[in-house]
N, C-alpha and C positions, 0 to 999 in steps of 0.2 A: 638398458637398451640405448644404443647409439642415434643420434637424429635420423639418418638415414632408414635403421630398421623401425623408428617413430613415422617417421611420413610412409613409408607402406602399409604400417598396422593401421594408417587410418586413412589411404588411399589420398594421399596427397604428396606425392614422389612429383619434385620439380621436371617440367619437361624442357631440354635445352637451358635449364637455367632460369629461366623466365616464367612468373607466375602468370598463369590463366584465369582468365572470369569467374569460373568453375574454381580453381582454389582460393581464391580471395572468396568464393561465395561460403565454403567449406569453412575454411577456418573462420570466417564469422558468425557462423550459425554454432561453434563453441566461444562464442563472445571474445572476438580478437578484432578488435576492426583497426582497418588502416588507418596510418597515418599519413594525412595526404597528402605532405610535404616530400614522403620517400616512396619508392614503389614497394619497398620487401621490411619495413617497419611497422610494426603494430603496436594497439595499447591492448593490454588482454585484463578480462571485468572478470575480478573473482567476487563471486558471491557473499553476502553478509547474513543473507536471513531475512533481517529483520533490521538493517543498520546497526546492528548489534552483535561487537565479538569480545572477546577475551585477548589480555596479554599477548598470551602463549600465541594465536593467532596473529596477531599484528605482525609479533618476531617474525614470523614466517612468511608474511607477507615481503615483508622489509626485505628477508634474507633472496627471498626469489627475485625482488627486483635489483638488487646486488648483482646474481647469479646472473641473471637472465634479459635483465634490462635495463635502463639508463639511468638506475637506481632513484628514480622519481616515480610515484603515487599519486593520482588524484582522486578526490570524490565524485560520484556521480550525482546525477539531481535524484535519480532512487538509489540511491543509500549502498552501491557498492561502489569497492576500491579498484582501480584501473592503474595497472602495471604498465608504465610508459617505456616506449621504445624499446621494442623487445621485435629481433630479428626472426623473419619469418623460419629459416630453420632452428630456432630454438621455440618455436612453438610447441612443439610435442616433449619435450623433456620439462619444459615448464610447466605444463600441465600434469604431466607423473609426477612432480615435483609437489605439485598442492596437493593432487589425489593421494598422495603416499602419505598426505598429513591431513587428511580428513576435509581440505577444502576443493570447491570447486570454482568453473570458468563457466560463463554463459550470458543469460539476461537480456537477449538477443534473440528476434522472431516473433512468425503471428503466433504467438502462444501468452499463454500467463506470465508475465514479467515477477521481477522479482518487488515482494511488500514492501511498503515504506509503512512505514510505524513514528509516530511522534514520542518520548517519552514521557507518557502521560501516567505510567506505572510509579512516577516518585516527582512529576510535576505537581506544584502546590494545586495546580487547578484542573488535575487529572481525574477523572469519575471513573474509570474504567481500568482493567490491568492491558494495556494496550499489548506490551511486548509475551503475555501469555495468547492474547488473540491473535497477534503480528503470526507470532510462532507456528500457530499450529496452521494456520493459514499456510505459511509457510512451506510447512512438511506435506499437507493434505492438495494444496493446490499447486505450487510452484514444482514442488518434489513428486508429490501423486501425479499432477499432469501434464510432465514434461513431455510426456510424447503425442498430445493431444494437441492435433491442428487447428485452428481458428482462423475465424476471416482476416483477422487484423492479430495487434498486441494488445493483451487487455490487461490494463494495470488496476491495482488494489492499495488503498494507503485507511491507515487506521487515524482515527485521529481521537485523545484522550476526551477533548468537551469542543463547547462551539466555539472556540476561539478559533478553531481550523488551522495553525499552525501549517499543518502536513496537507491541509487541501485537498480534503478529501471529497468536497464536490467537484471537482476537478480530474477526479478518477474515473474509468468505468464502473467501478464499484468502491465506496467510500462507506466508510464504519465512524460516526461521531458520538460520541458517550457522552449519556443524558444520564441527569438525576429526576427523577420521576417521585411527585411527591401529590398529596391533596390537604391543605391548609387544614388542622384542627381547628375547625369556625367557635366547637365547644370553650378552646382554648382561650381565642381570641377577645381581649377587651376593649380593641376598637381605637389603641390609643391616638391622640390627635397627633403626634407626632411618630407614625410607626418606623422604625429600624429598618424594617426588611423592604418598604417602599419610600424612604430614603436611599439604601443601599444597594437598589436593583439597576444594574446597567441598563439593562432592556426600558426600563420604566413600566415593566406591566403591570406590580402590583397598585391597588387603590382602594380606600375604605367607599365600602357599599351598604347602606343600613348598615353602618355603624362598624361592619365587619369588613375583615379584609378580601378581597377577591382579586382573584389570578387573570388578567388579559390572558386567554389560551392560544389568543393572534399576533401575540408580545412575545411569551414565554418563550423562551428556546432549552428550557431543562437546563440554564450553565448549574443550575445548587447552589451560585453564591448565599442566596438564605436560607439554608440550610442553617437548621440549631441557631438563627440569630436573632430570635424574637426572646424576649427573655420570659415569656410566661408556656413556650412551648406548642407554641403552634404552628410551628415549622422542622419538627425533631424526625419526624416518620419520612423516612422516603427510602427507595430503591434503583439499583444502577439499571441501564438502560442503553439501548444501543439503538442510533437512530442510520440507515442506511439510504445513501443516496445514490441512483443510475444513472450511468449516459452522462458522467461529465468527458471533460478532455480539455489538454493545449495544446498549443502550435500550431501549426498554419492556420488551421479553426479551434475555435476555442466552441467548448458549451458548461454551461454550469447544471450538475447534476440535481436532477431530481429528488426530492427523498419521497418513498415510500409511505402507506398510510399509517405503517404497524410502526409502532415502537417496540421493537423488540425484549426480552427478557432476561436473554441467554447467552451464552456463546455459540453453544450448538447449533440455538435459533440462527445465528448470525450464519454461523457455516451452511448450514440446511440451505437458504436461503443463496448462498452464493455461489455452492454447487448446480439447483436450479439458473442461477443468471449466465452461468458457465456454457450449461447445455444447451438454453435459448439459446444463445449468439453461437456456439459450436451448429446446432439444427437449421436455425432460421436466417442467421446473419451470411450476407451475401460477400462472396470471396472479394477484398479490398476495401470495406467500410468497417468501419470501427462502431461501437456498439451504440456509442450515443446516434448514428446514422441509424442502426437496424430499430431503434426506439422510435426514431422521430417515424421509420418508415412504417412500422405494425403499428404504433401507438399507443403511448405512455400506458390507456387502461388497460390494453388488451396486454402488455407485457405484464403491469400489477398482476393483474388477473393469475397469468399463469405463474407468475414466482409466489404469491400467498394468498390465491383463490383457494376457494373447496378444490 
């Protein structure tokens, strides 16, 4: 298909030459935004997923911006590739160009942005498989609810443990992977010099009658003592997902909240963010972003309805 029969199939046929409010609004809303310095130049944001592709992928990226653009790439701050200088009549053939290879354009709009994921799946101090949760996230929110309108854009980032890397209190909705454990006290000998409250960044552990005891106002679940007592009283524990609401940056910033549940699942995680989805799609008022619709119902009353009875 020719550029020409490409801008009718998607109702963007230049009028006089000159592009309209209304086509610059069109072709952003398939994530092409201008480049301000030209009037008919765009960067077009193809999607990653999850920050995450394959070879075969990249090639093709490469090849389109050869094809189609001023054969320069950059990163975005959420984790897709932006096709530089790409003229606004070859917007429609670049885009058949990715679809015709399994990739997409977008990541633009009040809707679910695309996940950022840290790789915390093969990070030494990863607790979680982030880029299985990135994913399905992915497919179920970004892909399931692309055509779901929202007051604002509400973005999502995973983050493997609390080092936060990826910031995800800083998200509308943020995923930080905890190690969840309870000291065997049976184990424990009390020794004067213990490993694990040496080795604790946080500083929460401390011996208490003799045994060791967790600050639970310290702790942040990173696991560093996991397995590092040597008589085994740190061996038990389970992965854990800790979720925090109503961050954001730019113009305002807010640091998100976390929730009272430490999670257990993935599922739990998804369950829970389909709910956070539908609040702010139901309640959230057209042009606030969701850390506003939080501050404005009320941190308990939102808990409430995301993992109340």
């Amino acid at each position: 298909m020719d550029n020409i029969k490409a801008f009718e199939a998607l109702g963007m046929t230049p009028k006089d030459g000159k592009l309209t409010p209304e086509q610059i609004a069109k072709v952003k809303s398939l994530g092409c935004l201008r480049d301000k310095r030209f009037e008919d130049i765009f960067n077009v944001r193809v999607i990653t997923g999850n920050g995450k592709i394959t070879a075969a992928e990249h090639k093709i990226i490469a090849e389109a911006a050869e094809l189609f653009g001023s054969s320069e790439i950059t990163l975005t701050t959420r984790m897709t590739l932006e096709i530089q200088g790409v003229p606004y009549d070859k917007i429609p053939a670049l885009i058949m160009y990715l679809k015709e290879r399994d990739l997409t354009t977008g990541g633009t709009g009040a809707k679910v942005r695309p996940v950022v994921s840290c790789k915390g799946t093969t990070c030494q101090f990863g607790l979680i498989d982030t880029f299985s949760l990135s994913q399905k996230i992915h497919e179920r929110f970004f892909v399931g609810c692309g055509d779901v309108a929202l007051p604002h854009k509400f973005k999502i980032a995973v983050g493997g443990c609390p080092n936060n890397c990826v910031k995800p209190d800083l998200n509308d909705f943020g995923v930080i992977g905890q190690r969840i454990f309870t000291p065997d006290k049976e184990k424990c000998r009390g020794c004067k010099k213990c490993v694990v409250e040496a080795g604790c960044p946080m500083k929460a552990p401390s011996l208490v009658d003799g045994k060791v005891h967790i600050d639970p106002e310290i702790c942040n679940h990173c696991g560093r003592c996991h397995k590092k007592c040597p008589f085994g009283a740190f061996n038990e524990a389970s992965e854990g997902y800790k979720v925090c609401i109503g961050g954001r940056w730019g113009k305002k910033t807010a640091m998100g909240k976390p929730l009272s549940k430490i999670f257990t699942s993935e599922e739990e995680v998804l369950d829970v963010l389909e709910k956070t989805i539908l609040l702010f799609r139901d309640e959230g008022i057209k042009g606030e972003r969701f850390a506003d619709t939080v501050n404005r119902l009320g941190f308990d009353y939102v808990e409430k309805k995301l993992i109340g009875e």
